[in-house]
TORVO-986584 format. One record per residue (C-alpha): x, y, z; residue number from 0. Coordinates in steps of 0.001 Angstrom, whole numbers. Each point is the difference from the previous one (the first is absolute). Layout:
BEGIN
         x         y         z   num
         X         Y         Z   NUM
...
This chain:
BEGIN
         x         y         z   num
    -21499     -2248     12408     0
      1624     -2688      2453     1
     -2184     -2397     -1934     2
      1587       719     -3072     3
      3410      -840       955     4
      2797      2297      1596     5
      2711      1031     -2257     6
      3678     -1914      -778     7
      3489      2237      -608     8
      2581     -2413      -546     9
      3054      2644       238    10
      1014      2552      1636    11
      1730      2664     -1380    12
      -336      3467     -1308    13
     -3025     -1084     -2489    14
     -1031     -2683      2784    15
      -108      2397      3165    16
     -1794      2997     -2153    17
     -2629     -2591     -1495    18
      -754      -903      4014    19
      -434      3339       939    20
     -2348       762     -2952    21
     -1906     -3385       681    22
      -412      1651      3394    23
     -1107      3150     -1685    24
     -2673     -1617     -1039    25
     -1573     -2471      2860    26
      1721     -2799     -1378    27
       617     -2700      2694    28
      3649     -1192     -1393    29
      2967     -2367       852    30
      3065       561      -729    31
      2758     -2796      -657    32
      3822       -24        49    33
      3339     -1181      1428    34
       522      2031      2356    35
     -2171      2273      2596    36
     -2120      3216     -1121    37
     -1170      2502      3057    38
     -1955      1811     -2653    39
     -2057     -2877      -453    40
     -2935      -806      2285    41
       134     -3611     -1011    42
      3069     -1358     -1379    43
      1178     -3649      -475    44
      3801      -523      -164    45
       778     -2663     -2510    46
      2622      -639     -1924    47
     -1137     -1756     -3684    48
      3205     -1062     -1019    49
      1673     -1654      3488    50
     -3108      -232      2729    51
      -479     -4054       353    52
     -3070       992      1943    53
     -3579        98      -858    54
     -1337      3029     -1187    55
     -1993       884      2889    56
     -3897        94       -67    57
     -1506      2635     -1607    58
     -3538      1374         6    59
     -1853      -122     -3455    60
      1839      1922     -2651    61
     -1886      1709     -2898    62
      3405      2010     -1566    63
      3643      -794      -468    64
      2110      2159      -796    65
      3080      -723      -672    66
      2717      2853      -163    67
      3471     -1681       513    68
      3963      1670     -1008    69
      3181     -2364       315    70
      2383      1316      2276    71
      2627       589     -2847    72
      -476       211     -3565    73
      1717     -3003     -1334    74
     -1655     -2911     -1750    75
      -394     -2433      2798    76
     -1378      2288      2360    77
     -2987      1010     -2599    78
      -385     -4070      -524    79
       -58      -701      3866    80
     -2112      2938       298    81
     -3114       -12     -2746    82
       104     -3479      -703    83
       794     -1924      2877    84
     -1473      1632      2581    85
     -2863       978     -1598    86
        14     -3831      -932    87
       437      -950      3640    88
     -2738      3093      1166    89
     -2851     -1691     -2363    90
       735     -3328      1192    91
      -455       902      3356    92
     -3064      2061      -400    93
     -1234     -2752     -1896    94
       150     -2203      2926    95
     -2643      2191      1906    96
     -2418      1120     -2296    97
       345       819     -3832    98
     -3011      2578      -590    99
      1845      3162       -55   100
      1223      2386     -3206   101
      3611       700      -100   102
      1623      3289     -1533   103
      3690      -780      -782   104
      1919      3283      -449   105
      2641      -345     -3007   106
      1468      3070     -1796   107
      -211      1112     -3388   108
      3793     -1336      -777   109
     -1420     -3214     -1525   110
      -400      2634     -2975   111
      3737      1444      -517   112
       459     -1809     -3140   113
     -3104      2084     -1166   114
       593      2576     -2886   115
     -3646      1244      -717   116
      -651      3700       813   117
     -2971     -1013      2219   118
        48     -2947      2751   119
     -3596     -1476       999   120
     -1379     -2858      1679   121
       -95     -1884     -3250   122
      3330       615     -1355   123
      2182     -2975       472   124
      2703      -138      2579   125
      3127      -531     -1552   126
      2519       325      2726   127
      3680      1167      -258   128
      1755     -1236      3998   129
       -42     -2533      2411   130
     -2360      2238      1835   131
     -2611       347     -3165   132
       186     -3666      -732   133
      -397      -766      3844   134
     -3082      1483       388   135
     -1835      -984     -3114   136
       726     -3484      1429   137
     -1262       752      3091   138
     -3114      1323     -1230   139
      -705     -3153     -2154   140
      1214     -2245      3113   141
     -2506      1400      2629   142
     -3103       267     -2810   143
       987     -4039        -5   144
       214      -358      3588   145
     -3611      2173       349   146
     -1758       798     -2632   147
     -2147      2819      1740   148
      3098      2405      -120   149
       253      3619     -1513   150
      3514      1662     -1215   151
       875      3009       789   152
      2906      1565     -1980   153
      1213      3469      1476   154
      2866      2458     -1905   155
      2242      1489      2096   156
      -891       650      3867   157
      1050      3272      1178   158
     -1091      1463      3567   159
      1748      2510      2545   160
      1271     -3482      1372   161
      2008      -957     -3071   162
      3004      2575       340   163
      1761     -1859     -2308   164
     -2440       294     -3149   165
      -504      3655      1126   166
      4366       823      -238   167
        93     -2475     -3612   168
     -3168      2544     -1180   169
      2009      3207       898   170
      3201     -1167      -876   171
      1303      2691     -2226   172
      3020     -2012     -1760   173
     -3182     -1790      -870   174
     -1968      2809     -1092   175
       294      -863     -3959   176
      -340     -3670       352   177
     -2488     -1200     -3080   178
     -1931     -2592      2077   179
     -3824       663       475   180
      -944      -570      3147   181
     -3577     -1580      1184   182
      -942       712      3906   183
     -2610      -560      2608   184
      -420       768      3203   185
        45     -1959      2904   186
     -3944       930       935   187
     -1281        92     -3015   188
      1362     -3528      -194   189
     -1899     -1203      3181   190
     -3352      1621     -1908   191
       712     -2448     -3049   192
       873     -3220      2389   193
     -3545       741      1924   194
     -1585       356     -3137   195
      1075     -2692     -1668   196
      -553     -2610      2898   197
     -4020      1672       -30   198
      -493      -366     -3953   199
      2324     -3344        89   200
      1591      1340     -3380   201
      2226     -2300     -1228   202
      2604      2314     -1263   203
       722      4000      1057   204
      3161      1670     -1377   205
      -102      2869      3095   206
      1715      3235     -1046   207
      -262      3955      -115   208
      -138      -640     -3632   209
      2294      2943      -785   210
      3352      -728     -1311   211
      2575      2832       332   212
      4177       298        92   213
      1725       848      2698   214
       787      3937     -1436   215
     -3352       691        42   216
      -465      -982      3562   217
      2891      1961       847   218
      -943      2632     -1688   219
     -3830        58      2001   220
      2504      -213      3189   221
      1455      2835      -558   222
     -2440      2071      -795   223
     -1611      -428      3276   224
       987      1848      3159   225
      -128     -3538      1516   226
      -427     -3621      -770   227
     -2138     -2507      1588   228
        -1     -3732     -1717   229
């Protein structure tokens, strides 16, 4: 296995830290990369990809980079400065130690909110609808320029015990009769597809539970259980 490269995680958040841990799961020697310091990580490089003047320290041979960055607030310039220039900055930088490695760039399936058909696949044409959507596609077509052995991986919604927010907007009963269908995935079943799709080097993977439902019928499940457990 060590001759076949350890693993890359550049990010390390929710999605990042789970993804580790399931690497681990599986016997996957793995580095983890970020700004700032990760004890759950047995081998973690602080670096920051938009401000570090530094070299990117030396790394062993890398087989799979995955790349699962957030902006730190949801505004325009933070998704720019996020999935374009420092995934710009991260390839560079790679590129000056060794360029034989596959890369699996996590977007989201918001390059399609413009979308009106029924039924959403990995050849329907993203025809995004925000900053975020248009973002993304970008950075998608930006990083398959910068190295062209890269897969896509588009996730719907993440929702996990850890994302109290999404849980309170899903059970949100002045929301109960809100019309929008709702696509989700969970946060493990997401580190299956990212695994996956760095092993079969598919080029594109729209990763979902594939079951779109409203919010009343969630509610509804919810309350017909003596407890709940998302």
């Amino acid at each position: 296995m060590t001759n076949q490269g350890k693993n890359l995680i550049v990010g390390a958040g929710k999605l990042g830290q789970r993804f580790y841990q399931y690497l681990k799961s599986l016997d996957q020697p793995t580095i983890s990369l970020s700004r700032s310091p990760k004890g759950w990580s047995d081998h973690h490089i602080c670096y920051d990809l938009l401000n570090d003047k530094q070299a990117l320290p030396k790394l062993p041979k890398i087989s799979k980079v995955f790349i699962i960055l957030a902006p730190g607030e949801r505004t325009e310039s933070a998704y720019r400065q996020t999935y374009i220039t420092a995934v710009s900055n991260l390839i560079a930088l790679l590129h000056q130690q060794q360029t034989d490695f596959h890369c699996v760039f996590v977007s989201s399936t918001s390059v399609y909110g413009g979308n009106t058909e029924p039924v959403i696949n990995e050849d329907t044409r993203p025809v995004p609808d925000s900053f975020s959507g248009q973002t993304l596609l970008e950075a998608e077509q930006n990083i398959k320029q910068l190295h062209a052995n890269t897969s896509i991986v588009r996730p719907s919604g993440l929702y996990s015990s850890q994302r109290q927010r999404l849980i309170d907007s899903l059970l949100d009963s002045g929301q109960r009769e809100n019309p929008k269908w709702l696509n989700l995935v969970h946060e493990q079943d997401v580190c299956q597809w990212l695994w996956q799709t760095a092993v079969h080097q598919w080029p594109l993977v729209i990763a979902s539970d594939g079951f779109p439902f409203q919010r009343k019928q969630l509610q509804d499940f919810q309350q017909s259980l003596p407890e709940t457990a998302l």
